[in-house]
N, C-alpha and C positions, 0 to 999 in steps of 0.2 A: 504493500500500500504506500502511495505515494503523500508528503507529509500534509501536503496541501488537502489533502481527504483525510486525514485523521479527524477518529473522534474521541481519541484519549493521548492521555502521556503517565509516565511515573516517572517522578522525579523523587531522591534522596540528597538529604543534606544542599542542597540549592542546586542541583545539578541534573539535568534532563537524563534520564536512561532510557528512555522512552518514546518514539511517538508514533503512534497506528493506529490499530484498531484494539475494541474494546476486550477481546478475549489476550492478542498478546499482552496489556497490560498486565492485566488480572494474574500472568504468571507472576510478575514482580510484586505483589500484595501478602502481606504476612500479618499473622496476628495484633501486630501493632500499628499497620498501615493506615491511615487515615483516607477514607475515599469522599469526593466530593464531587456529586453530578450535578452539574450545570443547566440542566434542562433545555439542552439544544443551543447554549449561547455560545457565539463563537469566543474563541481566543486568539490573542495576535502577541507578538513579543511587548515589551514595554516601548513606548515609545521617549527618544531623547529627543530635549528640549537645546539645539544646539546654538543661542544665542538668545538671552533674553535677561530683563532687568529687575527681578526685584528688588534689591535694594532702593532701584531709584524709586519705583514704587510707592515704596512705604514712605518715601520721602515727600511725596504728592498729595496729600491726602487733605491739605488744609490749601490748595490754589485754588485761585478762579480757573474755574474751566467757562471759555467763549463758545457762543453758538458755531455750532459747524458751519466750515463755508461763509461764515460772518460776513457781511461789507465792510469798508472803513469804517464806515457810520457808528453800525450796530458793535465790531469790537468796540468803539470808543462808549457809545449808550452804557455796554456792558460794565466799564471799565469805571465809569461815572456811579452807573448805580451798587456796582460793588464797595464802591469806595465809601457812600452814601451809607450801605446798613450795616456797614464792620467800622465805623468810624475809628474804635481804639484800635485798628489794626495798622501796627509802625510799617508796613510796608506792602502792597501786592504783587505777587508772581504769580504766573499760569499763562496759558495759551489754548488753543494754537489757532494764529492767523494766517491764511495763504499768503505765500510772498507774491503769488501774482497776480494780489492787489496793488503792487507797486510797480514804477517803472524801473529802471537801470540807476537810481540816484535813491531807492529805499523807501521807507517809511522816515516820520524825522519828529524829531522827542518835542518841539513843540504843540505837537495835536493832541499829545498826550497832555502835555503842561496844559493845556484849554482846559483839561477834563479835571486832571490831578497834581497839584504843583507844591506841596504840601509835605508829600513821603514820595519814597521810591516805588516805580513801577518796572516790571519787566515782565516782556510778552515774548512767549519762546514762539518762532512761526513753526509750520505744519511739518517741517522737519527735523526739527527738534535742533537744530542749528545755528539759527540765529536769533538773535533777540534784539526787540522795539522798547526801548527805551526812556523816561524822560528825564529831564534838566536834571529834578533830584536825586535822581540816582547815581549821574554823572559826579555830580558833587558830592555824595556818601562817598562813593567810592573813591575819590582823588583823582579824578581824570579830565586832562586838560589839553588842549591843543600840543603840549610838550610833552602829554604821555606817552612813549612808545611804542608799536605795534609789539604783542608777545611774540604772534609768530607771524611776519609780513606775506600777505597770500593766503593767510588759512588761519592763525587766530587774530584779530585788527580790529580796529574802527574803523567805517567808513565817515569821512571826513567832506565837510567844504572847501571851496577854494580858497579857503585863509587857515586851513589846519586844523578847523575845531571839529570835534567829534557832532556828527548829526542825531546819534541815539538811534544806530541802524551798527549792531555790532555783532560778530564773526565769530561763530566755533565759541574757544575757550577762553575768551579774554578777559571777561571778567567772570568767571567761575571760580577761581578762588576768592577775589574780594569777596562775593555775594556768599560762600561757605561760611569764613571767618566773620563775617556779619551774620549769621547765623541765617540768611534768604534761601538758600539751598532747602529746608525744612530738616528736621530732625526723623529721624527713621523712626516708625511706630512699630514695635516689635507685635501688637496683636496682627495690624494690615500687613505685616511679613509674613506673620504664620498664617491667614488666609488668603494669601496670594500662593504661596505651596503648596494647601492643601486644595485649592481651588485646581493646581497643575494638577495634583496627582490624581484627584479625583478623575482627571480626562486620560489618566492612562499615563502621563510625565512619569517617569521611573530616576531621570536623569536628568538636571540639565547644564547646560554652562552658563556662568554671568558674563554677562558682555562689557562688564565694570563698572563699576562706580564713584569715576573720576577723584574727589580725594576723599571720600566717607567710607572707603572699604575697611577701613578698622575698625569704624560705630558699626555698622552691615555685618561683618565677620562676628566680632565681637557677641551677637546678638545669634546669631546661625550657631556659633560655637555652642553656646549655653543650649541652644535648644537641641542638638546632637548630642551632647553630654546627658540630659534628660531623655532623651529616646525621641527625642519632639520634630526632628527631622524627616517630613515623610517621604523623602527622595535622594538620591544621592546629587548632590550639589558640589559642581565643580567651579570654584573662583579664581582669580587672578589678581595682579599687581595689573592697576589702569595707568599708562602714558599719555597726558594727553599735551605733556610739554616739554622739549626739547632738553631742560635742565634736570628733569628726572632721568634721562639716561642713564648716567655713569655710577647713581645707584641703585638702579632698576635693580638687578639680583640680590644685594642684599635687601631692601626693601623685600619683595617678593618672597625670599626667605624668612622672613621674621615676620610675616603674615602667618606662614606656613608653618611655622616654631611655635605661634602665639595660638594659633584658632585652629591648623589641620587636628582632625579628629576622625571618627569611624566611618562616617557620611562626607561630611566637607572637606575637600580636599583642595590643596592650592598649589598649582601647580604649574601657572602659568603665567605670560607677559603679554597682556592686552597692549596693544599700540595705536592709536590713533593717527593714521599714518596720513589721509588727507581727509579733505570735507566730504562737501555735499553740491552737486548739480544747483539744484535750486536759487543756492545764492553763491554761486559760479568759485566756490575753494576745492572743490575736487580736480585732482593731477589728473588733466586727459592732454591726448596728444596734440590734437590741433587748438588754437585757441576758442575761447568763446566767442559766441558772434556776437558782433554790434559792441565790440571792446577797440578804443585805440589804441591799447597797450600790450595788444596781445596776451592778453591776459592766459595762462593756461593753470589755474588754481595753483596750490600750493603743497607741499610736501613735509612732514616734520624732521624729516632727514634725507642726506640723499643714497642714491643705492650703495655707494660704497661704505657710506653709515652704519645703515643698517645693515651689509653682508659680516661688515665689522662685529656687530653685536649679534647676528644671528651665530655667529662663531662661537662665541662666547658662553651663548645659551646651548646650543649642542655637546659641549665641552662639561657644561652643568647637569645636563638630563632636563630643562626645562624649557615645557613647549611654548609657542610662540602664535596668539591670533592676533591678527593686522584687520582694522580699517579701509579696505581698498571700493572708494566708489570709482573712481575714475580709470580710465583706460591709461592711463600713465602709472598709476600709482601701482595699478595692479604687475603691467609690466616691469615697473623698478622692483617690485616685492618677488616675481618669479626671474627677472635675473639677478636678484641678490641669492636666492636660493642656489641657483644654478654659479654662483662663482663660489659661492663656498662650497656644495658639492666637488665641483673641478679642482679648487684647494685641499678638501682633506682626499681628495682623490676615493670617494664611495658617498651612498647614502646620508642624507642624512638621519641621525638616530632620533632626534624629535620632529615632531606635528609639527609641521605650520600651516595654519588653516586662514585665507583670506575671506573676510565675511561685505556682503552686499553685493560685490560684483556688478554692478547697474551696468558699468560697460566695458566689454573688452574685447579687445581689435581681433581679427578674425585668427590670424597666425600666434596669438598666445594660447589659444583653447587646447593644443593638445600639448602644451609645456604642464596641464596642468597632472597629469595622469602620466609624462616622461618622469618630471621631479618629486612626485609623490604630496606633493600641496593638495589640501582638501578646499573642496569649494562651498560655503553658507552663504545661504538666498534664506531671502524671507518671504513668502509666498502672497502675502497678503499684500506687500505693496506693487506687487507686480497686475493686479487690475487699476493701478491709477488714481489711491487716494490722496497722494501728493503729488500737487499739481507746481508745474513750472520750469521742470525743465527743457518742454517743448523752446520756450522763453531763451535760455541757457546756451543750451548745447542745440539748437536748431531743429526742424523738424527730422530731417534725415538720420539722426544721430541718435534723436527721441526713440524712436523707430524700430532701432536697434538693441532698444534699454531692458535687463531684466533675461538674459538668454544662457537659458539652464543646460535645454535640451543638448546640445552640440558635447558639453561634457558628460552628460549622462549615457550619449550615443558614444564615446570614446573613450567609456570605461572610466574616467574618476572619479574620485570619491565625491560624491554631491547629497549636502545634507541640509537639510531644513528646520527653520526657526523660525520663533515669532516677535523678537525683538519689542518685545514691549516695555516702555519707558516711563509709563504714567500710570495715575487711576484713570484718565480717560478711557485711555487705550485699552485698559482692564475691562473695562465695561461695556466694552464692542464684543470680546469675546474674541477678541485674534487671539488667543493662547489656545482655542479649543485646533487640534491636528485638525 
C-alpha cells in the first residue's frame, strides 16, 4: 500500500514505524499500546511556519489600526479622532496606509501637524516599511536637517530641497529612537501565548521568527519562561535581527548569548537574520536596473556589499550558525547567491549551514537555478502574492511588476521552496494569513 492511501501508522517513542493499512498496524500493538481512531479524519505531517513575527505581535496590540485602503482624508479623520478619545495617550503609532497614495516626493508631517501637533505620531505604510511622520516626532527624536542618513538608500529621511526631513522616513531609521522611547510597544506575554496557540491550533508544529529588530531579549526572555513551564506549544526557532550595519562585527556573539541566555527544549536560536535591503514600494530594495521616473538612478540600497557579506557568511559557517537574508530585490538576491557561491569556491565544498533568502519579489531569470546548484532555500509568503500591497506597479514599472512573486520556476528545478506567512501585527493576525 502506497503511503498516500494509508489508513493507519504506529508510531513509538516519537518515531513512525508504520504507515498502511489497518491490519499491518495492529501487528505492532501490544498490551500497553494506546490506539486512537480518528473516524475517517485525515492526517498530514505538521506543518512549518517558515517566516513569521510574533514577537512583533505582541508588541501591537495597543496601535491605531487605519481603515483599509484609507484615502488621505480618512487616514488623517482616523488619526484626528484617535487622538480625540485617548487624549492621555503620550504618543500614536499604527498603520497601515498605501504608499500609492503618494506621488515620488511622499506623504509630508505637516498634514499630520493639521490633525496632531501636540505628541508624536507614526504611521507605518502597507508594507511595513516606511513611516509618515509629524513635526513632533521629528523633535522627540532629535532629528534635524544635520541628522545623518543611518543607512543612505535603505535606512534615511526623505528630505527637501534645503535638507530638512519631510516626515516621509525609510526602513530603520528611526526604530531605535522610537524603542528606547518606549513607541515600539512592550511585548504582552498573554497576546504571545495566543498568537502560538492560535499557530498550532492550524497545524504550526514549527516555526521561524523573522526577528525582532532590537526587543529579541524582552521576546526570548518571555518564550524562555514559557518552554521552561511546558507553555510552549511549538517548537520555535529565533535568531539574532540585523537591521544595521554597526551590528555586524558583533552579530555572533550577540546571537550567542541569546542562545546561552533563553535556548531551551523548544526555542532554539540558532540563527543571523539580516536585513539585507528594503522594499519595492518605496523604491530601497537592491534591483538591477534602476527605478523609473528617478534622476538618480536610483537602484535601492544594500546593508553590505557582496564581499561583506561573503566575508561574514564565512564566518558563520566556520561557527555552525545558519544565516536568513532579506532579499526583495533582484540585486540583492543576486549579491546574497554570489556571496554564497565565492565562499563555496573559497572553502572549496558545500557549505555546512542554511542560508535561506526570504521574499524573493524579484529575480532575474539566470539566478533561479543558482538557487538548487548552491543549496540556498527559497521563502515566499503566499498571501502577498494576490496583491495586497499595492505600489510597486509605481516603483519598478509595469513590466517588472509583472514579473513579481515567481515561485514556480524553483519549484520546477528542484529547490528547496518553503512557505510563510510573515505576519507583523495584530492587524494582520486578524485576517487570518497565519491559517496554511
Amino acid at each position: 500500500e502506497s503511503a498516500i492511501d494509508a489508513s493507519a501508522v504506529a508510531i513509538r517513542d516519537g518515531q513512525f514505524l508504520f504507515v498502511g493499512g489497518d491490519s499491518g498496524a495492529s501487528e505492532f500493538s501490544g498490551p500497553d499500546t494506546k490506539s486512537v481512531d480518528l473516524g475517517g479524519a485525515t492526517v498530514i505531517p505538521g506543518i512549518v511556519d517558515t517566516h513569521t513575527h510574533p514577537g512583533l505581535i505582541s508588541r501591537t496590540t495597543d496601535n491605531i489600526t487605519l481603515p483599509a485602503y484609507a484615502t488621505k482624508e480618512e487616514v488623517l479623520e482616523s488619526v484626528a479622532q484617535y487622538a480625540a478619545d485617548n487624549p492621555d495617550a503620550e504618543f500614536i503609532v499604527g498603520g497601515y496606509w498605501q504608499t500609492a497614495l503618494f506621488d515620488e516626493n511622499g506623504p509630508h508631517k505637516s498634514d499630520l501637524d493639521d490633525v496632531v501637533s501636540d505628541r508624536p505620531v507614526v504611521l507605518v505604510d502597507s508594507s511595513g516599511h516606511a513611516q509618515w511622520v509629524n513635526s513632533k516626532t521629528l523633535e522627540v527624536l532629535g532629528i534635524d536637517k544635520n541628522t545623518p542618513d543611518p543607512v543612505p538608500g535603505l535606512s534615511f529621511f526623505h528630505r527637501d530641497a534645503n535638507g530638512e526631513p519631510t516626515g516621509w522616513v525609510f526602513e530603520f531609521a528611526i526604530r531605535r529612537q522610537m524603542r528606547e522611547l518606549g513607541m515600539r510597544g512592550t511585548p504582552d506575554p498573554e497576546t504571545l501565548k495566543d498568537v502560538l496557540d492560535y499557530f498550532s491550533s492550524l497545524g504550526v508544529v514549527t516555526l521561524f521568527d523573522g526577528g525582532n529588530s532590537g526587543a529579541g531579549d524582552q521576546i526570548y526572555e518571555i518564550l524562555a519562561e514559557m518552554d521552561k513551564n511546558g507553555e510552549l506549544p511549538l517548537r520555535y526557532e529565533g535568531n539574532y535581527h540585523i537591521i544595521m550595519p554597526e551590528q555586524i562585527p558583533g552579530a555572533i556573539d550577540s546571537m550567542k548569548s541569546l542562545k546561552a541566555r533563553f535556548g531551551g527544549d523548544r526555542l532554539k536560536i540558532n540563527t543571523i537574520k539580516i536585513h539585507y535591503d528594503g522594499t519595492h514600494e518605496v523604491a530601497t530594495s537592491g534591483v538591477i536596473e534602476p527605478f523609473i521616473d528617478t534622476d538618480d538612478e536610483n537602484r535601492g540600497g544594500l546593508i553590505m556589499d557582496t564581499f561583506e557579506l561573503s566575508e561574514f557568511i564565512t564566518e558563520l559557517d566556520a561557527e555552525d550558525i545558519d544565516l536568513h537574508l532579506h532579499t526583495v530585490g533582484d540585486r540583492a538576491t543576486r549579491s546574497a547567491l554570489d556571496a554564497v557561491e565565492s565562499v563555496r569556491g573559497k572553502l572549496e565544498r558545500p557549505l555546512r549551514i542554511q542560508v535561506t533568502l526570504c521574499h524573493l519579489e524579484l529575480i532575474a531569470d539566470e539566478d533561479f537555478p543558482r538557487f538548487r546548484e548552491l543549496g540556498v532555500a527559497a521563502n515566499y509568503t503566499p498571501q502577498w502574492h494576490g496583491g495586497w500591497i499595492d505600489g510597486s506597479q509605481y516603483t519598478l514599472g509595469q513590466e517588472r511588476f509583472d514579473r513579481m512573486y515567481r515561485a514556480q520556476p524553483l519549484i520546477d528545478d528542484g529547490a528547496v521552496v518553503t512557505f510563510s506567512s510573515d505576519i507583523v501585527s495584530t492587524f494582520e493576525w486578524e485576517t487570518h494569513r497565519g491559517n496554511p
